[in-house]
LUMTI-54700 format. One line per 8 residues: number of its first residue (from 1); their letters; for each residue y, x, z of C-alpha. Coordinates in nm, 2 decimals, decimal comma, padded with zeros to 4 digits. Last residue first. Example, Ala and Ser with C-alpha at 12.3 -4.5 7.8 and 13.67 -1.06 7.14 Angstrom:
REM residues 2
2	SA	-00,11/01,37/00,71 ~ -00,45/01,23/00,78
***
This chain:
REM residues 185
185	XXXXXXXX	-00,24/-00,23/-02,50 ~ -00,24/-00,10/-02,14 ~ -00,56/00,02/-02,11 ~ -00,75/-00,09/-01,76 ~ -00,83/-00,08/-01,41 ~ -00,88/00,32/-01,29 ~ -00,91/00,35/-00,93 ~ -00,65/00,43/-00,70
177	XXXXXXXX	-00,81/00,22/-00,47 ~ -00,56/00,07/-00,32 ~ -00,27/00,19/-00,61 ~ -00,50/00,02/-00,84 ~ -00,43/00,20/-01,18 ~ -00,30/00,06/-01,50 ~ -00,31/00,32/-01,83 ~ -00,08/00,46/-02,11
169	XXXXXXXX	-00,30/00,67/-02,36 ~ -00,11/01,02/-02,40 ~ -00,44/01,21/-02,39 ~ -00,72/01,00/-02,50 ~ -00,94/00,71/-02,30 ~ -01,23/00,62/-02,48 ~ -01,46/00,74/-02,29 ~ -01,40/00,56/-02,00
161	XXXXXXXX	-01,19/00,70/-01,73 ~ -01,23/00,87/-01,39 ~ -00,88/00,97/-01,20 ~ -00,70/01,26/-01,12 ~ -00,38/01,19/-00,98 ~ -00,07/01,48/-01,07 ~ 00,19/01,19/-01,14 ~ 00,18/01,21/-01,52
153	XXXXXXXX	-00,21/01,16/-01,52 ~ -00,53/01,36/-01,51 ~ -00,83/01,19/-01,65 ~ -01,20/01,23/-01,55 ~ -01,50/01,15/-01,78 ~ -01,71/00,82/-01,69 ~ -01,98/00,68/-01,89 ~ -02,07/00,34/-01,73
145	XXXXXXXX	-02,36/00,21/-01,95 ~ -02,58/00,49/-01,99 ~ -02,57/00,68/-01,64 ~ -02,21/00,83/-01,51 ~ -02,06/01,15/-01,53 ~ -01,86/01,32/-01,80 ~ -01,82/01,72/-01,84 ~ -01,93/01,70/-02,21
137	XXXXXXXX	-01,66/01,43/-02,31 ~ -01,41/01,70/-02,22 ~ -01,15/01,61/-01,96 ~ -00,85/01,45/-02,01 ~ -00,49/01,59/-01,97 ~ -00,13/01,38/-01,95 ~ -00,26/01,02/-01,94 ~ 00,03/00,82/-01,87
129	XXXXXXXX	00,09/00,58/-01,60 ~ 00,13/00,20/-01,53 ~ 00,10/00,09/-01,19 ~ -00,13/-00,19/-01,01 ~ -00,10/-00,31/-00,67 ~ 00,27/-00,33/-00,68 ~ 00,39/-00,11/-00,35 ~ 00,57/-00,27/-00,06
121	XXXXXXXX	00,76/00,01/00,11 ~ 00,78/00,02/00,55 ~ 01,00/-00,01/00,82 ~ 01,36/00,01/00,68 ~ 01,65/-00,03/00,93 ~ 01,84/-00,38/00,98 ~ 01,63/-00,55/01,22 ~ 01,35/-00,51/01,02
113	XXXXXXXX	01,39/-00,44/00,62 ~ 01,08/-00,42/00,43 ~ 01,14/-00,21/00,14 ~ 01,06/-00,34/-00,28 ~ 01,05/-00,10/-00,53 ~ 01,30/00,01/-00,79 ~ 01,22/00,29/-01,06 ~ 01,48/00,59/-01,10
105	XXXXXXXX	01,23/00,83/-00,99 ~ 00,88/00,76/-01,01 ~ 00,68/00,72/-00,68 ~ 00,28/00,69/-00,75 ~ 00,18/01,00/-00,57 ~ 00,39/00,91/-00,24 ~ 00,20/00,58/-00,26 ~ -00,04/00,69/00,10
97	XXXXXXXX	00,12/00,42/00,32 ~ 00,49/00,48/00,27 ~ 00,65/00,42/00,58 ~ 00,36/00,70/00,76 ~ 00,52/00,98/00,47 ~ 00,94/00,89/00,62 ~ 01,16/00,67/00,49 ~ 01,51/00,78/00,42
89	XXXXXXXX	01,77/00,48/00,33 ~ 02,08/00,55/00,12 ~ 02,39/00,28/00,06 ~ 02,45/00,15/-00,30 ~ 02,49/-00,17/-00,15 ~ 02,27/-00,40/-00,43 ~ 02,05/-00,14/-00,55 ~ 01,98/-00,01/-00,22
81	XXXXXXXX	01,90/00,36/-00,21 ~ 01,57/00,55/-00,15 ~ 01,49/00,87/-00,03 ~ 01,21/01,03/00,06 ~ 01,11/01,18/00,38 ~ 00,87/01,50/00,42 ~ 01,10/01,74/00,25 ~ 01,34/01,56/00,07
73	XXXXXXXX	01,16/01,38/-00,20 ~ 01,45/01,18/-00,47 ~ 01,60/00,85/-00,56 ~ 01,38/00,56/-00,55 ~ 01,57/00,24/-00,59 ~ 01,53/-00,02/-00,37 ~ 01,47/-00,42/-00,37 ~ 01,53/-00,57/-00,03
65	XXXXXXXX	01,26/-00,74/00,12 ~ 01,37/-00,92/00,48 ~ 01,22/-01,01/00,80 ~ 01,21/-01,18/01,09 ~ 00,93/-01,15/01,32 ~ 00,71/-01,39/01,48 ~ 00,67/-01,35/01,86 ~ 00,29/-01,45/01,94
57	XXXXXXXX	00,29/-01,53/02,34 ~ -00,01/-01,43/02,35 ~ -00,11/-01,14/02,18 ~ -00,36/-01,02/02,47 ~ -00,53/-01,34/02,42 ~ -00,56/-01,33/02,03 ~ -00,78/-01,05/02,05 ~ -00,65/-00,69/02,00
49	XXXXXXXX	-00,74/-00,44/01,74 ~ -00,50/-00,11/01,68 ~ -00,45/00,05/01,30 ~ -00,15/00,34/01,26 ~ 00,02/00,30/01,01 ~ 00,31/00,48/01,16 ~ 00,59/00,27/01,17 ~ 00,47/-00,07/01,05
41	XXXXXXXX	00,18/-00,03/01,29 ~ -00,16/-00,24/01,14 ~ -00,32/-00,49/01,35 ~ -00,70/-00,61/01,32 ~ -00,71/-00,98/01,56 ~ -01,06/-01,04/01,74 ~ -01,03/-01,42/01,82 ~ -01,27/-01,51/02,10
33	XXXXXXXX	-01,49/-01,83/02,13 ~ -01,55/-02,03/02,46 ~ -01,84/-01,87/02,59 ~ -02,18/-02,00/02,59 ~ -02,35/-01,77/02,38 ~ -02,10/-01,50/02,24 ~ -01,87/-01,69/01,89 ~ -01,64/-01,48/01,65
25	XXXXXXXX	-01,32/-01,56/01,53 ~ -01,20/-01,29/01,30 ~ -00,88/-01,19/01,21 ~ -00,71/-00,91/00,95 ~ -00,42/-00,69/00,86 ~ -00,21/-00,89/01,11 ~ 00,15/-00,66/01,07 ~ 00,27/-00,47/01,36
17	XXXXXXXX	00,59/-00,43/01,53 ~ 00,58/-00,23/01,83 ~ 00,77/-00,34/02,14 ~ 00,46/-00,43/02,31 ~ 00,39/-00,67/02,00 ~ 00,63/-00,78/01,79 ~ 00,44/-00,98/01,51 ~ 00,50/-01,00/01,08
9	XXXXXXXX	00,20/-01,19/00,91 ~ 00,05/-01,05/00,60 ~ -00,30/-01,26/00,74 ~ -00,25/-01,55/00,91 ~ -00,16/-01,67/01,31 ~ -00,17/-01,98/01,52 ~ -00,55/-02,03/01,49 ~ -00,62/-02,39/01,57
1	X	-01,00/-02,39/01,66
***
């Protein structure tokens, strides 16, 4: 079957614009085969599934990435400015997708830009932070080969860490998961 969509994709929908988080064809007996579609809301992150009928027409959506520079919280929005134009943007907690905690000011990060206004921040999947405290070896958790001890970094995130891991250590987290993937050397 010729699917006319892919994941990452950009769609206007009932006047909401979504993004195709995911797609799944899936066969019932002697019916023709349905295509169960997993959309997320640029605005508000919120998650709606659809099958490829109810999409139909598919209107592709133009968009651009514009690199930003993260200036400063302000309340619940935060506000970034365009390192090309100089001009200010506020997105609000549902634009951001959970990577408040991971925000540094001064650093630049790439916005989504839909007709013109800002719909939505593209985080890196992995950041480098520091290790401000970390646990006692005593208080770790884990079974023989995967000791675990918990870390607390420059951003407030507690994370578990092996051993190993000292205060002041630079480290990558998943900003997914925001798991623990390795030492920066």
């Amino acid at each position: 079957m010729n699917i006319p969509i892919k994941r990452g994709m950009i769609i206007r929908h009932q006047n909401h614009i979504y993004t195709i988080a995911d797609f799944q064809e899936r066969h019932t007996g002697k019916q023709r085969p349905t295509v169960h579609v997993l959309l997320r809301d640029l605005r508000d992150g919120r998650q709606v599934d659809r099958t490829l009928d109810e999409l139909e027409p598919i209107q592709e959506v133009q968009h651009a990435l514009r690199p930003m520079q993260y200036l400063y919280a302000k309340g619940d929005a935060h506000v970034f400015m365009d390192s090309a134009t100089f001009e200010e943007f506020d997105l609000a907690a549902p634009q951001l997708h959970g990577c408040e905690p991971f925000l540094n000011e001064g650093e630049e990060y790439r916005v989504m830009f839909v007709d013109g206004t800002p719909l939505s921040l593209e985080m890196p999947e992995i950041v480098r932070l520091k290790v401000r405290e970390t646990a006692a070896p005593s208080h770790s958790v884990g079974n023989a080969a995967s000791v675990l001890k918990e870390a607390t970094l420059e951003n407030d995130l507690v994370v578990r860490v092996p051993l190993f891991i000292k205060m002041g250590d630079t480290i990558r987290v998943d900003t997914r998961t925001r798991a623990y993937v390795g030492k920066e050397s």
